[in-house]
C-alpha positions in Angstrom: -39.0 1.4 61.5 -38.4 1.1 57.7 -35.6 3.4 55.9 -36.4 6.7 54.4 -37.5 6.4 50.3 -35.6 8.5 48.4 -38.2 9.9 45.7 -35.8 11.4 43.6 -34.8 10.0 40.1 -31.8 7.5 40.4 -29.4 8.4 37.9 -26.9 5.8 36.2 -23.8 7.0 33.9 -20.5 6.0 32.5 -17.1 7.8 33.0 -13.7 7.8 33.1 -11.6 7.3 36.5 -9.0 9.2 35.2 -9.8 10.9 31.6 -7.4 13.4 31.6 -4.5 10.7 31.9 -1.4 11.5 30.4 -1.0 10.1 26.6 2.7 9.3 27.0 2.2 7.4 30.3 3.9 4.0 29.7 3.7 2.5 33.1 -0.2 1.9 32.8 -0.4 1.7 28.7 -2.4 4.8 28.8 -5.3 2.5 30.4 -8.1 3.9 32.9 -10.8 2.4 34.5 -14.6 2.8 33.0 -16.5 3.8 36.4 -20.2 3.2 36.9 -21.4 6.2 38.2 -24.9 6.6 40.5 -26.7 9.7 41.8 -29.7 9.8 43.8 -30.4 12.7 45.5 -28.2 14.9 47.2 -26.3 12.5 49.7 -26.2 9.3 47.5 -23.4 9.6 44.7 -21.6 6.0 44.2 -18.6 4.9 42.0 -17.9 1.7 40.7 -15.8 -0.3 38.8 -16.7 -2.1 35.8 -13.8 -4.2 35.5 -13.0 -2.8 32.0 -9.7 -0.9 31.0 -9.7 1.6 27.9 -7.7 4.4 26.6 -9.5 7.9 27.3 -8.3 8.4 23.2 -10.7 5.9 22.9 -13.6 7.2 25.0 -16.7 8.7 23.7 -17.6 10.8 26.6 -21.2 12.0 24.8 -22.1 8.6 24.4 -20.6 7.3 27.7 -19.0 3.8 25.2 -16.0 2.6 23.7 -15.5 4.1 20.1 -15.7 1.6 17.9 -12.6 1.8 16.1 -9.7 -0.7 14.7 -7.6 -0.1 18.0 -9.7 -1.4 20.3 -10.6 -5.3 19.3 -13.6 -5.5 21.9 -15.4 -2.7 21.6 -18.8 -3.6 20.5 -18.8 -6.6 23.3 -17.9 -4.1 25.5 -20.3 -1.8 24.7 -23.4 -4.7 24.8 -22.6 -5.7 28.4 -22.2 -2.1 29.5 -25.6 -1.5 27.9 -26.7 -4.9 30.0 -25.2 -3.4 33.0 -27.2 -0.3 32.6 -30.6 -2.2 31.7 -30.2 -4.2 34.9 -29.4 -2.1 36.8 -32.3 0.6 36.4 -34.5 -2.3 36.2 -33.3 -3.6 39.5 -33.7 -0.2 41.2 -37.2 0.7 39.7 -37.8 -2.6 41.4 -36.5 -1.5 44.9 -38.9 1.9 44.3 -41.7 0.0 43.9 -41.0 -2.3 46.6 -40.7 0.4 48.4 -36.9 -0.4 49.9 -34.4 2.3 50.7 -32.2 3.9 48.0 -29.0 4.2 49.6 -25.3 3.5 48.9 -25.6 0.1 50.5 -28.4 -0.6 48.3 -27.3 0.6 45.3 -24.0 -1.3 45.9 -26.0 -4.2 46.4 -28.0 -3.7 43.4 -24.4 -3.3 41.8 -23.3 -6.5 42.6 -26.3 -8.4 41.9 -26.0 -6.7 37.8 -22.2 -7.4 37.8 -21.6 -11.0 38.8 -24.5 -11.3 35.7 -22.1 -10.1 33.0 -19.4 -11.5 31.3 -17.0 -8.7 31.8 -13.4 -8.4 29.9 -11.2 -6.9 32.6 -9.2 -5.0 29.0 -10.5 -3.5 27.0 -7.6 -3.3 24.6 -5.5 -6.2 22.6 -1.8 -5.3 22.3 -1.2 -5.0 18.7 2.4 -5.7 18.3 3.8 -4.5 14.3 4.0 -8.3 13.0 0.4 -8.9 13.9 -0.9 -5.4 12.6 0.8 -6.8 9.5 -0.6 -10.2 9.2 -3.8 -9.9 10.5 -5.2 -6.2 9.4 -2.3 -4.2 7.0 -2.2 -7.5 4.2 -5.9 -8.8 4.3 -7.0 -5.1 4.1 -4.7 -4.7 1.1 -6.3 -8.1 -0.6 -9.4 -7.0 0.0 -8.9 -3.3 -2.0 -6.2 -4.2 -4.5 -7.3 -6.1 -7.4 -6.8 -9.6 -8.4 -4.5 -10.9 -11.9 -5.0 -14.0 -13.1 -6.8 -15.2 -10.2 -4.0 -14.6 -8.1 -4.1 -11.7 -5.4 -2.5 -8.5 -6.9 1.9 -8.2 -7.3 1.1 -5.3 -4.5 0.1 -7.6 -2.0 3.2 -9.7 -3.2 5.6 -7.0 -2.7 4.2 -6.6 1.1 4.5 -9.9 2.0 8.0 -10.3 0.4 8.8 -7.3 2.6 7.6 -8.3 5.7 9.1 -11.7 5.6 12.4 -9.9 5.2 11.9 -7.8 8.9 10.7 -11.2 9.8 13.9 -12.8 9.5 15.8 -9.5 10.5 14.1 -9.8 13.8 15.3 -13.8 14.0 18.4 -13.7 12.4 19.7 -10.7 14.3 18.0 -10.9 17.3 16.1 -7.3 16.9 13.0 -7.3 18.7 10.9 -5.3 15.8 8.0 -3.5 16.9 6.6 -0.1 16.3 8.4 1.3 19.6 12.0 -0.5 18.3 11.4 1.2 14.8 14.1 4.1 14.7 16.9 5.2 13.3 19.1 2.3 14.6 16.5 -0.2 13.2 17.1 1.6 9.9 20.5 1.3 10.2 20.1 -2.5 11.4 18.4 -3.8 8.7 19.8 -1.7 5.8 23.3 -3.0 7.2 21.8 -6.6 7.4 20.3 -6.7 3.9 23.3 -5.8 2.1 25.2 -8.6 3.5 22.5 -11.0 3.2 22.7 -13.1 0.1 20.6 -15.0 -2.2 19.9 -18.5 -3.2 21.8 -17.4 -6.6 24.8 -16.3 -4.4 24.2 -12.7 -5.2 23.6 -9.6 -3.0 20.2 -7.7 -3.0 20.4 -4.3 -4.6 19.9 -1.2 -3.2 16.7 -0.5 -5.1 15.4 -3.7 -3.9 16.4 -2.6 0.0 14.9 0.8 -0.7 11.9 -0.9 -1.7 11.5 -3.2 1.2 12.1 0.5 3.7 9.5 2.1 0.9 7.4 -0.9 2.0 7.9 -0.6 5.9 6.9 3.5 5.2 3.3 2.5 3.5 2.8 0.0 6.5 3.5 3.0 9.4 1.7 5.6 7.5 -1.5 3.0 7.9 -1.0 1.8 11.2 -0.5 5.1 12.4 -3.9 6.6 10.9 -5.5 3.6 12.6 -4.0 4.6 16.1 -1.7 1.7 16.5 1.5 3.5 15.8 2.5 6.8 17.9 6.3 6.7 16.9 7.4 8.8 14.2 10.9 8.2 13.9 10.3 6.7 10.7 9.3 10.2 8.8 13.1 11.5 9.9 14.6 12.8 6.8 17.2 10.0 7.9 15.2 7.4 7.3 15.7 7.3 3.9 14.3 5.0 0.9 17.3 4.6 -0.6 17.9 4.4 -4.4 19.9 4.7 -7.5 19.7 4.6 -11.2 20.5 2.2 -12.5 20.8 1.0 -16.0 17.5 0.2 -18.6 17.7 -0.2 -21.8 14.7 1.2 -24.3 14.3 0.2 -28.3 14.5 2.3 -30.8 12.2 2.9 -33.4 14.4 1.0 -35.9 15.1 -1.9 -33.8 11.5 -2.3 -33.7 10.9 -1.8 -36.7 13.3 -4.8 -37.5 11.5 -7.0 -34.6 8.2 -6.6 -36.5 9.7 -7.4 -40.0 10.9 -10.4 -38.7 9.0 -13.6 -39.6 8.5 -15.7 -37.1 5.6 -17.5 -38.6 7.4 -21.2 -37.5 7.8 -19.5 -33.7 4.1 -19.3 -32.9 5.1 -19.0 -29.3 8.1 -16.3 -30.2 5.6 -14.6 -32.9 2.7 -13.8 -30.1 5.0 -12.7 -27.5 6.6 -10.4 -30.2 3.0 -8.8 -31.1 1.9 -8.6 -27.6 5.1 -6.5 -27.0 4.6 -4.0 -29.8 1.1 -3.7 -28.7 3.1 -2.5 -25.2 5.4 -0.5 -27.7 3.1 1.2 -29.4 0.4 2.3 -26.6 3.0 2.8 -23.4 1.1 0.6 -21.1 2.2 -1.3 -18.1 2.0 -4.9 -19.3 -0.9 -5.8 -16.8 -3.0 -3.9 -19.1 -1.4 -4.3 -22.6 -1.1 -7.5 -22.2 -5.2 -8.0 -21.9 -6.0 -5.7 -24.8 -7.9 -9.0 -25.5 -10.3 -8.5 -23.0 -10.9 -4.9 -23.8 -13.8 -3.2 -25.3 -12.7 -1.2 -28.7 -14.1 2.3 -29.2 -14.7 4.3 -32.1 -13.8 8.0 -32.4 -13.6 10.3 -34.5 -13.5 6.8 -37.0 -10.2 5.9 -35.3 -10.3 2.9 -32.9 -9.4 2.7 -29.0 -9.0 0.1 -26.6 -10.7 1.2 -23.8 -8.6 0.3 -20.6 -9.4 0.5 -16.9 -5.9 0.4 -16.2 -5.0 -2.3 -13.4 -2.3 -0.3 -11.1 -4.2 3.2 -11.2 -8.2 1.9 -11.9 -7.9 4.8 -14.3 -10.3 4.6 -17.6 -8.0 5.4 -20.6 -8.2 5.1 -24.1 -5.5 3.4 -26.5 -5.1 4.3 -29.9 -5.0 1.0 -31.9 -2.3 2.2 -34.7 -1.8 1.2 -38.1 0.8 -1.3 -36.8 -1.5 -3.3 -34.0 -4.3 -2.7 -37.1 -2.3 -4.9 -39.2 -0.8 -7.7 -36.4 -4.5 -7.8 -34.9 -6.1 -8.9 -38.4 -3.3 -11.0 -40.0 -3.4 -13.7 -37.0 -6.0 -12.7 -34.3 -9.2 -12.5 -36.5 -9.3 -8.7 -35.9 -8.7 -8.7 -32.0 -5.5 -8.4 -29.7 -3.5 -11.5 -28.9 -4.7 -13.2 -26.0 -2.7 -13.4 -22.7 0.2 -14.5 -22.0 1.8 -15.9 -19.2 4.4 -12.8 -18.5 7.9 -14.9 -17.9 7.0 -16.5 -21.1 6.8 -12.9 -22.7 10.3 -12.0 -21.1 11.8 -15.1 -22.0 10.5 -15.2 -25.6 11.3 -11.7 -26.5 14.6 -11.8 -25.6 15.0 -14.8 -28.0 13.0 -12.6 -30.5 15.1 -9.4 -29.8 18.4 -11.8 -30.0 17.3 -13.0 -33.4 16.6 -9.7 -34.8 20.4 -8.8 -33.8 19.8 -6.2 -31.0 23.1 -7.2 -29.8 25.2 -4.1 -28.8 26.9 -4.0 -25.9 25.6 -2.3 -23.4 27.3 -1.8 -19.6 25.3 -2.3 -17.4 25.8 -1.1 -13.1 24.4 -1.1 -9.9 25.2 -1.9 -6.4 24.5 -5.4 -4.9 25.0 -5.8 -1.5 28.3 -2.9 -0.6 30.0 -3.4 -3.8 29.7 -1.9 -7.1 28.8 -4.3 -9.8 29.7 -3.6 -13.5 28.7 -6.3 -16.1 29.0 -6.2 -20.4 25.8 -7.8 -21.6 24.6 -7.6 -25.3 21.1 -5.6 -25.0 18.5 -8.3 -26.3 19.4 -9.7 -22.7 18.1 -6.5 -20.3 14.5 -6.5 -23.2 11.6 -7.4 -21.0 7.7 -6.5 -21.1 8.6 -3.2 -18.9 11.0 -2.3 -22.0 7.9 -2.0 -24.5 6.5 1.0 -22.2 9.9 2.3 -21.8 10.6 2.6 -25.4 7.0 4.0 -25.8 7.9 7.2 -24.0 11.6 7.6 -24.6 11.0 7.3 -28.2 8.0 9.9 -28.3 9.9 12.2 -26.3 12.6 12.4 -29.0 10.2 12.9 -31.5 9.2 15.7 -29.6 6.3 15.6 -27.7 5.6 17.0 -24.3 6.2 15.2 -21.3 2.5 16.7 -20.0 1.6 15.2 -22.8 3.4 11.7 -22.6 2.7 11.5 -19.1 -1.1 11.8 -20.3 -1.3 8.5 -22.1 1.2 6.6 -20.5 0.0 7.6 -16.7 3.2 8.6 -15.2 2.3 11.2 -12.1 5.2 13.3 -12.3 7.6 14.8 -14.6 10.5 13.7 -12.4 9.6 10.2 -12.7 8.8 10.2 -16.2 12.2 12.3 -16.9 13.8 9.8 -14.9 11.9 6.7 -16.7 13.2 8.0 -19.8 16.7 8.3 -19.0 17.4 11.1 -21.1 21.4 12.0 -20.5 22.9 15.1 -20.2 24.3 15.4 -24.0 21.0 14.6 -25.3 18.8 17.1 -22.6 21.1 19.8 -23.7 20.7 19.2 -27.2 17.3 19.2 -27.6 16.3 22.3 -25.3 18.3 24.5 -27.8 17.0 23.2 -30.2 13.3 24.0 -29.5 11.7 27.1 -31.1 11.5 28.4 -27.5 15.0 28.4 -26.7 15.9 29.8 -30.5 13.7 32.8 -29.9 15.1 33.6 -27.4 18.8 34.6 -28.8 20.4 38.1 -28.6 19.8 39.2 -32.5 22.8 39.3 -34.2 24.1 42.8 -34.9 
């Protein structure tokens, strides 16, 4: 006598064996089993294992698949063979109906089996993604990707992240500090800040503390992205503790006379001196990062009001801005550069040629210069043509038109400074001189008790 036929609809579906699972569960990584559920009537309800692991975070319970997202490496293979398993399976069972062959929970295990041993099924779902690899193989060619290129080389960004990374890579081998986003807390803070300030250079120096605060400003930007993507769930890292620490330290700006001198100064049997001298006071006169005044070359020239801009899509930003070409770049740009900008130049030639150039115009006073390298306090005498570099030119730029009076709003318009602290503290304006000029704006004047 043959079994009864079920003559309902069999119905096949994806779940969850435990969805609700606790988040903070580290005994099973937060994993559950994807269960391959079966209804058929009212007796015949069957669950089954896939084989496959996930996170419920990870779950699209609508959809009954994986969410494809960065956190889970597998998830559109997963999602083909369980759309296989599905396809087999209801083809298997519409073939059993029309065969005419019982629909029970033997059969439909049967069935079941016959589908899985077919697939190729990952028994995880999920790839641990320790911090080192996050960093290697998603954080830096994600950055490379977005950030653009100079010179044909991948962007000084990208350069500061790896030079930072290879620093916690050593950490983790030199002192035997397992570094992964679970390890990252206030002891690892303390760890590595301790460890970098007795590390030393190749030149037998200490690294500073700006440069330490830079590598932990570093570390920040990498959590804050691994933890949008799901990979990291500590947070010890936003403690006010964990500080990115920092000091002022001291930068030298030129004044308006000392350039003045530097462009007087003739330097037609220096060809080499003479360009890196009018590709600075193209930098001088504009307050642009040297990755962009140092292409003016390449830059389209606009027309407005009949004054002429460079028109710069700054590299650092992507911001469009316009430079005023002033009467000074007018008169470089036509006596040796047929009317254009200098070309580019290599920037360590530019630092090491205007210091030769600022040396020979006799910026020579002494100027003391501090910060801390490694736990001590380091105080040096240098003559100031040594400390002039490219980021000098932009320096001078906005120290020098805030003296003459203009607005920080206003500086921080053309120069692209984001916040009036930082330009404040770009400008280095002492306390003396602050004082001094707020009483002596029209503001501060009106505002007097009349004399009586």
């Amino acid at each position: 006598m043959n079994a009864p036929v079920i003559k309902t609809s069999v119905t096949a579906t994806f779940l969850l064996k435990e969805p609700n699972i606790h988040l903070n569960d580290k005994k099973n990584r937060n994993e559950t089993i994807i269960v391959f559920r079966v209804t058929a009537g009212r007796s015949v309800d069957v669950r089954l294992s896939t084989g496959y692991k996930i996170n419920p975070r990870y779950w699209n319970k609508a959809k009954q698949r994986v969410k494809n997202v960065a956190a889970v490496t597998n998830a559109v293979r997963t999602n083909i063979d369980l759309d296989k398993i599905k396809n087999d399976f209801d083809k298997l069972v519409a073939q059993y109906i029309a065969d005419r062959k019982a629909i029970t929970k033997e059969s439909i295990k049967e069935i079941y089996h016959t589908v899985s041993n077919s697939q190729l099924i990952a028994p995880v779902v999920e790839e641990k993604i320790t911090f080192f690899k996050f960093c290697d193989e998603i954080f830096i060619p994600t950055k490379e990707k977005k950030l653009p290129k100079t010179r044909g080389k991948k962007s000084q960004t990208v350069g500061v992240y790896k030079q930072a990374i290879k620093h916690f890579k050593e950490f983790q081998e030199d002192e035997r500090f397992d570094v992964d986003f679970d390890t990252i807390d206030m002891e690892f803070y303390y760890e590595f800040t301790e460890y970098m300030q007795d590390k030393v250079k190749k030149d037998g120096t200490n690294y500073s503390v700006n440069t330490i605060g830079k590598h932990i400003k570093t570390l920040c930007t990498i959590l804050n992205e691994a933890t949008a993507l799901e990979y990291n769930t500590r947070l010890a890292y936003k403690s006010a503790d964990f500080k990115i620490i920092s000091e002022i330290t001291t930068a030298i700006y030129l004044t308006n006379d000392e350039l003045q001198r530097m462009i007087s100064l003739d330097l037609s049997k220096y060809p080499k001196h003479e360009k890196a001298r009018d590709i600075f006071i193209m930098g001088a006169e504009t307050g642009q990062r040297v990755s962009d005044f140092n292409r003016f070359s390449e830059c389209t020239i606009e027309i407005i009001n009949n004054e002429e801009y460079f028109v710069v899509n700054q590299k650092k930003t992507g911001n469009k801005v316009h430079c005023f070409i002033t009467p000074v770049m007018k008169q470089l740009m036509d006596a040796r550069y047929n009317g254009k900008a200098p070309s580019k130049m290599i920037e360590q030639h530019i630092n090491k040629y205007i210091k030769e150039v600022a040396e020979m115009t006799n910026i020579n006073d002494v100027v003391v210069f501090e910060r801390t390298e490694g736990r001590a306090k380091i105080k040096r005498e240098m003559p100031k043509y040594s400390l002039v570099a490219t980021h000098s030119a932009r320096r001078s730029y906005a120290t020098n038109k805030f003296k003459a009076g203009l607005k920080p709003s206003e500086i921080m318009h053309l120069t692209g400074h984001k916040t009036e602290r930082e330009f404040l503290k770009y400008i280095r304006e002492d306390g003396k001189t602050q004082t001094s000029r707020i009483i002596n704006t029209e503001e501060f004047k009106n505002s007097y008790l009349n004399v009586v």
